[in-house]
C-alpha positions in Angstrom: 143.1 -19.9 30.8 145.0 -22.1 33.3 142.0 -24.4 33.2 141.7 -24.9 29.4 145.5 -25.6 29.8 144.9 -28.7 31.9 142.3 -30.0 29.2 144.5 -29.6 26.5 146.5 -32.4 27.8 143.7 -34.8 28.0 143.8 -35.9 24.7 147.7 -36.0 24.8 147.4 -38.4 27.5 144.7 -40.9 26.0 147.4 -40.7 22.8 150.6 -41.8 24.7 148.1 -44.6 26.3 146.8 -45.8 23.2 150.2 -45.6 21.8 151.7 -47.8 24.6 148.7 -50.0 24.5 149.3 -50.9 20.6 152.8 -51.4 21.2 152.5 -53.9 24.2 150.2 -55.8 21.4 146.6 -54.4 22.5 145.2 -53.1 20.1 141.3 -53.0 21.8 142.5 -51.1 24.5 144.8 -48.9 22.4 141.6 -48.3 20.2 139.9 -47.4 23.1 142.4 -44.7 24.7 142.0 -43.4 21.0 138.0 -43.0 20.9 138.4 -40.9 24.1 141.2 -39.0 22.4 139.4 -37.8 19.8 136.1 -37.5 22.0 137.6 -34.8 23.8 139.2 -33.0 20.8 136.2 -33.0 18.9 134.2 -31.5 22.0 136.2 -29.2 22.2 136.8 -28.3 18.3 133.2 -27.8 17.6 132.7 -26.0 20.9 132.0 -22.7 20.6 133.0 -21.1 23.8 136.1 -23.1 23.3 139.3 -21.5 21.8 141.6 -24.6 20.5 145.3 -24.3 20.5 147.3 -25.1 17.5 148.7 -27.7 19.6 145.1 -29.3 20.1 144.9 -29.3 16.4 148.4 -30.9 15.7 147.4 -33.2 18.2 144.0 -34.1 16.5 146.0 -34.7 13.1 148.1 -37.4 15.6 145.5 -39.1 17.0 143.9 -39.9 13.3 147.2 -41.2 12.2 146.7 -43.2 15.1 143.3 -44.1 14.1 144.2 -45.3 10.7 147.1 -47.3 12.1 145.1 -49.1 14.6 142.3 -50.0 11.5 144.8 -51.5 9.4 146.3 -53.5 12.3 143.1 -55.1 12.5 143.0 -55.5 8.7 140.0 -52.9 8.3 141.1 -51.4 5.4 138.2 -50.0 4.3 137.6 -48.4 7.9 141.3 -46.9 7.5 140.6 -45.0 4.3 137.7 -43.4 5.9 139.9 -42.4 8.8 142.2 -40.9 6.1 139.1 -38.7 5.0 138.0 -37.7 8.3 141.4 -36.8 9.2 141.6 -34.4 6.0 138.0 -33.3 6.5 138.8 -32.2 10.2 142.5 -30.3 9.4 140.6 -28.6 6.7 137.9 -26.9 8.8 
């Protein structure tokens, strides 16, 4: 359990970078800090030896808020809707 701990705060840590990233103006390394993001809590969502907290979840439904806001700061609107979809599809399952 302690282990699965640690990971859960992988993708918390690639948000708070991407986050900073944006804000300091760059958005292709903010964009990047929130691929890995969701890398790992995908992994680990459709993992099925893994048990995901709710707070890996809530965390999932921040970093595709994030998502969206780094598309339409690069005026990829089209790209942000879809983002708005995956995030739905992904807190519904």
């Amino acid at each position: 359990a302690k282990s699965s701990n640690k990971q859960d705060f992988l993708p918390q840590i690639y948000f708070y970078l991407g986050n900073a990233e944006f804000e300091l103006g760059n958005v292709t390394a903010a964009r990047a800090a929130n691929q890995q993001a969701i890398a790992l809590i995908e992994n680990r969502r459709l993992s099925d030896s893994a048990v995901v907290s709710t707070g890996t979840i809530d965390k999932l439904f921040e970093v595709y808020q994030q998502r969206i806001r780094l598309d339409l700061a690069e005026n990829k609107i089209e790209e942000g809707f879809y983002s708005a979809e995956l995030l739905k599809s992904r807190w519904l399952v």
